[in-house]
C-alpha positions as CSV (number, residue, x, y, z in Angstrom):
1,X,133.5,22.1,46.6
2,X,130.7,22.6,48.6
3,X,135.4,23.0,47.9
4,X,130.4,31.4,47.9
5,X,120.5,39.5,51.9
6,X,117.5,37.9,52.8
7,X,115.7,36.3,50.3
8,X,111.9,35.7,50.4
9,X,110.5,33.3,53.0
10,X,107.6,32.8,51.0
11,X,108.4,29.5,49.7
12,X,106.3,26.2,48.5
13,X,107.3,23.7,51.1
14,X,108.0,20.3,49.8
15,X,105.2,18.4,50.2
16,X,102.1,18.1,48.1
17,X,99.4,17.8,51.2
18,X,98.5,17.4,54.2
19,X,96.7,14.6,56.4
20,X,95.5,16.3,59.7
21,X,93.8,14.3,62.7
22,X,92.2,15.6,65.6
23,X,91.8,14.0,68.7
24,X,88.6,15.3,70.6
25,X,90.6,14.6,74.3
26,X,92.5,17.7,75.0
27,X,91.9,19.2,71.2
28,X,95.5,18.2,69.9
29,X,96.1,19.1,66.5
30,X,98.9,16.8,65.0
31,X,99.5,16.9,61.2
32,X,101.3,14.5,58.7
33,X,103.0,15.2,55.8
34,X,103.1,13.1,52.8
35,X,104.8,13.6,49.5
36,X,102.5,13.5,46.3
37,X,104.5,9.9,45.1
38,X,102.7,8.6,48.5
39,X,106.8,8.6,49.9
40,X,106.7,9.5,53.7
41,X,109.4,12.4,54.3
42,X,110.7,12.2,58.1
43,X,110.4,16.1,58.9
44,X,113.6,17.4,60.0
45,X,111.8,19.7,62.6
46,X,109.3,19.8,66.0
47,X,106.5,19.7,66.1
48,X,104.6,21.9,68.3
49,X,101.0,21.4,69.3
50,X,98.8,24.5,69.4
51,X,95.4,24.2,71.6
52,X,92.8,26.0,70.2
53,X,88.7,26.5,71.3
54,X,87.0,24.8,68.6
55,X,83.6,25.7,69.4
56,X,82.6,28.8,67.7
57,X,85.3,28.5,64.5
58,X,85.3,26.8,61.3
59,X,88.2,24.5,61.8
60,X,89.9,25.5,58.4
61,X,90.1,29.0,59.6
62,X,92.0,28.1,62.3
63,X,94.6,24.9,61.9
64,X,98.3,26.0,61.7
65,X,101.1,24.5,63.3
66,X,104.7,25.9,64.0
67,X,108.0,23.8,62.7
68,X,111.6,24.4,62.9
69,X,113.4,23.5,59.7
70,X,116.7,23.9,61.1
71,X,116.8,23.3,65.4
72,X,120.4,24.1,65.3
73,X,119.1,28.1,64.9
74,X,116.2,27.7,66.0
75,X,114.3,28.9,62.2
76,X,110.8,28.7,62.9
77,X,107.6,29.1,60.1
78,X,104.2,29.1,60.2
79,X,102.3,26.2,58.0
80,X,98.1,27.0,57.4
81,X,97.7,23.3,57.2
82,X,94.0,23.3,55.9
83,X,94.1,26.0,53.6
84,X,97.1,24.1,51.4
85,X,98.9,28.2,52.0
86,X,102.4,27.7,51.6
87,X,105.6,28.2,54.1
88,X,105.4,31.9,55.6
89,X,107.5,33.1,57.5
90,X,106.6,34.7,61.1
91,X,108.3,37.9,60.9
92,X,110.1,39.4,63.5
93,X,109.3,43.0,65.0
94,X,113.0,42.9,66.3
95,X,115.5,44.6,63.7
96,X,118.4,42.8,66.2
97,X,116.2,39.8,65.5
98,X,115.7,40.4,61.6
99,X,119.8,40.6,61.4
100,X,120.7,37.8,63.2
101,X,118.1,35.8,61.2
102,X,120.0,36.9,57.9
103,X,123.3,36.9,59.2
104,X,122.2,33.1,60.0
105,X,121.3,32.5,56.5
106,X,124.2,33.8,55.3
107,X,126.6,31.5,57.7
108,X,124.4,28.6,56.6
109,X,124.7,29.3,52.6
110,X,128.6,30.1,53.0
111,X,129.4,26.8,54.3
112,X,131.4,27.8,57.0
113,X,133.5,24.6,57.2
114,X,135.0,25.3,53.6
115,X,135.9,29.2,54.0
116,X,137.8,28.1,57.4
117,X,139.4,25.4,55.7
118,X,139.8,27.6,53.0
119,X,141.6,30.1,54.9
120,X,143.9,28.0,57.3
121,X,145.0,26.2,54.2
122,X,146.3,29.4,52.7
123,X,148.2,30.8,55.9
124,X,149.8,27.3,56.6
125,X,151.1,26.9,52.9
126,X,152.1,31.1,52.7
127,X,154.3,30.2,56.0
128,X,156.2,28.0,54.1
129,X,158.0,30.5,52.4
130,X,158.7,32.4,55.6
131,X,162.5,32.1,55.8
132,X,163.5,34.4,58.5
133,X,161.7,36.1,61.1
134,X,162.5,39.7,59.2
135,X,159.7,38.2,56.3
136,X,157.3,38.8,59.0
137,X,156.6,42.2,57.3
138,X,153.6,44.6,57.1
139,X,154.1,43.4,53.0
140,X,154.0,39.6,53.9
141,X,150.8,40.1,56.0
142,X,148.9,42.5,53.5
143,X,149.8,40.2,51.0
144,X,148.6,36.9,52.6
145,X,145.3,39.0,53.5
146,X,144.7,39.8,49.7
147,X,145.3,35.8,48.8
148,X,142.5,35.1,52.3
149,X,140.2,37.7,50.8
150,X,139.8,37.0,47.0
151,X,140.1,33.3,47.9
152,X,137.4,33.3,50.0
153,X,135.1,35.2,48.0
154,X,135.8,32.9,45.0
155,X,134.7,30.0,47.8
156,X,131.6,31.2,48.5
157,X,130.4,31.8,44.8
158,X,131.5,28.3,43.8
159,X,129.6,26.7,46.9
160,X,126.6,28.8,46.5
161,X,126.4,27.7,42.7
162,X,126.2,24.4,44.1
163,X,123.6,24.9,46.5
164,X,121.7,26.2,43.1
165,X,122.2,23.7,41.1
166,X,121.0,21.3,44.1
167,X,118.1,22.4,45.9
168,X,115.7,19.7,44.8
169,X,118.8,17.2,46.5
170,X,119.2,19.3,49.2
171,X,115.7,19.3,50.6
172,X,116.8,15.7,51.1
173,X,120.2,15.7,52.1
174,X,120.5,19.0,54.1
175,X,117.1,20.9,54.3
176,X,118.5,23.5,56.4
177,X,120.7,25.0,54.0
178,X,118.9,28.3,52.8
179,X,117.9,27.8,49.4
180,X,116.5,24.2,50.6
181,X,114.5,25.5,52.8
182,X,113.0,28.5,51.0
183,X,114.5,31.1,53.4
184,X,116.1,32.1,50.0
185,X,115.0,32.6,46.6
186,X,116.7,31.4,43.6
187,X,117.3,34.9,42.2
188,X,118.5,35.4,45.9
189,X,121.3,33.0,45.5
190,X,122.1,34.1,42.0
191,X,122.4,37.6,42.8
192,X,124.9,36.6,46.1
193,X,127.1,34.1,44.2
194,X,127.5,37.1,41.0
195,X,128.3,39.5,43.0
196,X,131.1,37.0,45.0
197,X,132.6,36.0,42.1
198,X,132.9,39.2,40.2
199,X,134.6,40.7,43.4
200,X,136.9,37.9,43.8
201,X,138.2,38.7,39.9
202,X,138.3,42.5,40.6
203,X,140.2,42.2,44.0
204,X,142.5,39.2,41.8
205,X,143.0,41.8,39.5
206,X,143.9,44.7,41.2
207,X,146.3,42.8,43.3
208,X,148.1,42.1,40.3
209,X,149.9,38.6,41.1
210,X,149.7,36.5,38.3
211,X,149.4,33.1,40.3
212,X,146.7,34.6,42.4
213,X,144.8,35.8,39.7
214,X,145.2,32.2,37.9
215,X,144.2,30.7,41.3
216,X,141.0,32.3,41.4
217,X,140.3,31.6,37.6
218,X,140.8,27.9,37.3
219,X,138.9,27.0,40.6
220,X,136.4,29.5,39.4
221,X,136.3,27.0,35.7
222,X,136.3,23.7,38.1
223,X,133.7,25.2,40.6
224,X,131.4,25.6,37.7
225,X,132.0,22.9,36.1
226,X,131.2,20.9,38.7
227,X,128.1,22.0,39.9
228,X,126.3,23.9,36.6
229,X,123.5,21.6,35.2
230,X,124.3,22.2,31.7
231,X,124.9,20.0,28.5
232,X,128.2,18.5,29.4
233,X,129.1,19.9,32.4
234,X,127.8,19.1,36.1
235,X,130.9,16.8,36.1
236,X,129.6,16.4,40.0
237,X,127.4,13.7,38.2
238,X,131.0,11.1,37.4
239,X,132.6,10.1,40.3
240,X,136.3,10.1,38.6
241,X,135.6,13.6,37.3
242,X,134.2,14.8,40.4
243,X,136.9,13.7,42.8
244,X,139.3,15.0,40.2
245,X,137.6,18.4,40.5
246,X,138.1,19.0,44.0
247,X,141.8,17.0,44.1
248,X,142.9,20.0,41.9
249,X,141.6,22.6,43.8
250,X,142.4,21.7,47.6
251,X,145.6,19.4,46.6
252,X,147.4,21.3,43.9
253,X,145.9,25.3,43.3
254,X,146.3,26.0,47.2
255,X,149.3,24.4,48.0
256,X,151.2,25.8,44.7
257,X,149.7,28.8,43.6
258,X,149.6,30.3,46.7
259,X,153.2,29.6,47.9
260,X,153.9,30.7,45.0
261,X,151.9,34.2,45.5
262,X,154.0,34.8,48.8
263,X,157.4,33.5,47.5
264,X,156.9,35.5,44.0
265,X,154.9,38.5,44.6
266,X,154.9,39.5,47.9
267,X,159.4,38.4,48.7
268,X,160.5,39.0,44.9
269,X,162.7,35.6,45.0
270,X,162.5,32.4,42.9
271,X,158.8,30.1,42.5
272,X,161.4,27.0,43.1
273,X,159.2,24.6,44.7
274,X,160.9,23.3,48.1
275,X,160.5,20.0,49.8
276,X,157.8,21.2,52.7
277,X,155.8,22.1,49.4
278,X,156.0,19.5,47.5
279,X,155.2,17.2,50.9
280,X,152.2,19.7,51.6
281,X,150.8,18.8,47.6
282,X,151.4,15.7,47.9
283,X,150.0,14.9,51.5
284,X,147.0,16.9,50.7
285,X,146.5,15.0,47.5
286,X,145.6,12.2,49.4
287,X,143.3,14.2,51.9
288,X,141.5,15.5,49.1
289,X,140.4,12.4,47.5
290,X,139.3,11.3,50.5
291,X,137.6,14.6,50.8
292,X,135.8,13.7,47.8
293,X,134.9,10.8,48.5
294,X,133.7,10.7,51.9
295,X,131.2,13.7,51.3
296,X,129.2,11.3,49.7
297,X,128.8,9.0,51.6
298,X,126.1,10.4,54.5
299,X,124.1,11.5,51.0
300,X,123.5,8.1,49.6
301,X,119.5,8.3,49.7
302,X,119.6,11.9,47.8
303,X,122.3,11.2,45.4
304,X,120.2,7.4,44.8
305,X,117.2,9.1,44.2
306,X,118.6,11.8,41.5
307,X,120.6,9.8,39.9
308,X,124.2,10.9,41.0
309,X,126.5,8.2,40.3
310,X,128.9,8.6,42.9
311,X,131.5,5.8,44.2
312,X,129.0,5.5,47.0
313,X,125.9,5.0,45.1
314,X,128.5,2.2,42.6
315,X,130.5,0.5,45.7
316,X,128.3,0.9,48.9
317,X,128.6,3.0,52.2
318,X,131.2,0.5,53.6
319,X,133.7,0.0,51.5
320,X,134.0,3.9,50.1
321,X,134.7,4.4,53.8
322,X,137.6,1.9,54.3
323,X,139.2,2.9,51.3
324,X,139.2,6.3,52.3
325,X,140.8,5.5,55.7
326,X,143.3,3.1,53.9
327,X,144.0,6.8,51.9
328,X,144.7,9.0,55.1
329,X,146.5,5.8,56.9
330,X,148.6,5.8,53.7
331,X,149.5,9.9,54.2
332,X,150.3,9.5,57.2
333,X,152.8,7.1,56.7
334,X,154.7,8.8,54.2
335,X,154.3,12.0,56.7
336,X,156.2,10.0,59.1
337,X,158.9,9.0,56.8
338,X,159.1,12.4,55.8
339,X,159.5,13.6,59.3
340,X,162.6,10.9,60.0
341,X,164.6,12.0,57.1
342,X,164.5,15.6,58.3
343,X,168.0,17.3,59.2
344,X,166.1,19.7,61.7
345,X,165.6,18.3,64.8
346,X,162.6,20.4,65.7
347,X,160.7,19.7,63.1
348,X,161.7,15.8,63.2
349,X,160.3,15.0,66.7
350,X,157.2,17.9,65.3
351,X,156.1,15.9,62.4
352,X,156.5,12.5,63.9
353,X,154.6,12.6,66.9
354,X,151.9,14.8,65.6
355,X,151.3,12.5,62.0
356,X,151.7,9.1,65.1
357,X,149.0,10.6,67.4
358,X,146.5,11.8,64.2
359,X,146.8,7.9,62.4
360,X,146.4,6.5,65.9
361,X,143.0,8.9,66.6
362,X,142.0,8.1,62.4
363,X,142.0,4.4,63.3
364,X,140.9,4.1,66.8
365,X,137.7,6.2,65.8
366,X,137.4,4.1,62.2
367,X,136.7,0.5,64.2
368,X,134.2,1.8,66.5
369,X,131.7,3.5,63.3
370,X,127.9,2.1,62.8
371,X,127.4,2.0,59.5
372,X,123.3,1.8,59.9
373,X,123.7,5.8,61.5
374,X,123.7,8.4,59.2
375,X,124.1,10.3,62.4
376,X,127.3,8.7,62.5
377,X,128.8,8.6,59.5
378,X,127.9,12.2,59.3
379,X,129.8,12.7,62.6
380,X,132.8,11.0,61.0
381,X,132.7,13.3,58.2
382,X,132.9,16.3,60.7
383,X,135.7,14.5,62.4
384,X,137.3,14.6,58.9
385,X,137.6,18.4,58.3
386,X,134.3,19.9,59.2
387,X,133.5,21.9,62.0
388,X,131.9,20.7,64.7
389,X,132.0,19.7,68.6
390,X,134.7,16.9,68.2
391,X,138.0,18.0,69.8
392,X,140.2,17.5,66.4
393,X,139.5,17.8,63.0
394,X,141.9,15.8,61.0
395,X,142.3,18.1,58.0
396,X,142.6,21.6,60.2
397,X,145.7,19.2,62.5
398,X,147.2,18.9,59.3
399,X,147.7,22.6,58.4
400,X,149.1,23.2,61.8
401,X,151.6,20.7,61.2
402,X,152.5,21.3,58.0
403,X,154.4,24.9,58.2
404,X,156.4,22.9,60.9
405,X,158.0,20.5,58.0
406,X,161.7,21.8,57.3
């Protein structure tokens, strides 16, 4: 549940000090951070060395070195070591350079993984009301884009009220997400994940479907649930309520209440659930609480640290992770048996060679993990349903196959 404008870069960086050493051959600057508790933070950046002539200046006048927070994009920041100055920005003369560092901000806080999930999740489960090629209609497709749309604002504001309510747990777990890393302010992120939400509700509304608009306002009740530190809320904190959390969002609100949006508002016929639906709940059911899961696992130290009590933090890294792939092993058994019983013969041969070769490339991948990488693990994560340079994502295969269940 990570499942929503350029802030100021003008942000304390999180350490309390700085131990510099210089070495006389060559005139090397190389600094050291340490955090107040005496904890050594690895820095998540490089280092680069500046040569200077020391001769004829005060050395405090002069030390600064260059990090990049994130070396994916390549964010770079200017640190006046000896002065204690915190993290400024080195602006950019470039307007073409000033917008691509904000659109890169904005990709970054969106979570990009979760809005294309997100999206392919409502196309696949909209196509399984398609009946006959004639539904392919200018109404079917300007209704699907209105369910895409408001959805996908309502995903941003409910992952950028996470990244909020986290930033002190980010820093550890993912300091290159925006807020984390000071290229946004907190009033920066407030004043995004407002004005998301309250467009998602006024696009919900205007629409005028009933199980969109309800969509949008019970995901908008768990997102905040989930992530608001408040008195008895932040259910992110219980790792029964948390995994329940997302398992009604991803498993039961997209699969139903956006069928439902197609087969109701947009075609005018029945909300009788059919069979592809209820497999499409039902197998995502068991993705999603592996979803749930499995996110926690790369963010052991973080979550150890502040206190988040997640089936990680309880059970250990190892045996969340096998009962997640017993999960998915599980649902893709049941896809199987699913795909044998079907009368179309298409969709027969379909299902059971594409939920064969997924369970095969799930379990083949599972035996060879290093449980001592975080690199790794992380990797395995992405591998799951995030984006990233494998060649298959498990959960994006999955929509692909389901609109092919008949």
């Amino acid at each position: 549940m990570e499942s929503m404008l350029i802030g100021s870069l003008h942000r304390p960086f999180p350490f309390a000090a700085e131990l510099c050493s210089l070495h006389s051959a060559g005139n090397d600057l190389k600094c050291k951070a340490f955090s107040s508790v005496g904890r050594l933070y690895a820095l998540p950046e490089r280092l680069c060395v500046r040569r200077r002539n020391l001769m004829h200046q005060p050395v405090k006048n002069i030390i600064q070195r260059r990090i990049t927070l994130n070396p994916k994009h390549d964010s770079k920041y200017v640190v006046n070591s000896a002065s204690g100055h915190p993290l400024e920005s080195e602006p950019s003369k470039n307007p073409l350079d000033q917008v691509k560092q904000a659109f890169d901000a904005f990709y970054r806080f969106s979570r990009p993984h979760t809005v294309i999930g997100t999206a392919l999740s409502i196309v696949s489960v909209s196509l399984l009301a398609v009946e006959k090629l004639s539904d392919f209609s200018p109404l079917f497709f300007a209704g699907l884009l209105e369910a895409i749309v408001a959805a996908l604002l309502m995903n941003i504001y409910i992952v950028g009220l996470n990244q909020i309510s986290d930033i002190e747990i980010d820093k550890v777990n993912k300091p290159y997400l925006p807020l984390a890393s000071g290229e946004y302010s907190v009033k920066t992120g407030l004043m995004i994940v407002s004005s998301f939400g309250i467009l998602s509700f006024w696009l919900g509304w205007v629409v005028g479907s009933w199980p969109l608009f309800w969509a949008l306002f019970i995901s908008f009740i768990l997102g905040t649930a989930y992530s608001i530190d408040v008195p008895l809320l932040r259910w992110k904190r219980f790792a029964v309520v948390a995994a329940m959390c997302i398992f009604a969002v991803r498993a039961v609100i997209v699969q139903i209440a956006f069928y439902l949006h197609i087969q109701t508002y947009v075609f005018g016929r029945p909300g009788i659930l059919t069979k592809p639906v209820i497999f499409a709940t039902a197998f995502m059911s068991f993705f999603s609480v592996v979803i749930a899961l499995f996110k926690d696992i790369p963010d052991i130290v973080g979550d150890k640290i502040y206190g988040i009590q997640s089936f990680t933090v309880r059970l250990g890294q190892e045996k969340v992770f096998w009962i997640c792939i017993s999960l998915l092993e599980m649902a893709y058994a049941v896809a199987l048996f699913v795909g044998v019983t079907s009368t179309c013969t298409w969709s027969k041969w379909a299902t059971v060679i594409g939920h064969t070769a997924l369970g095969y490339l799930l379990w083949s991948r599972a035996k060879s993990i290093d449980f001592k990488s975080k690199a790794a693990i992380t990797s395995f994560y992405m591998f799951i349903w995030k984006i990233s340079s494998s060649a298959v994502q498990l959960f994006y295969a999955e929509y692909l196959l389901i609109p092919l269940i008949r």
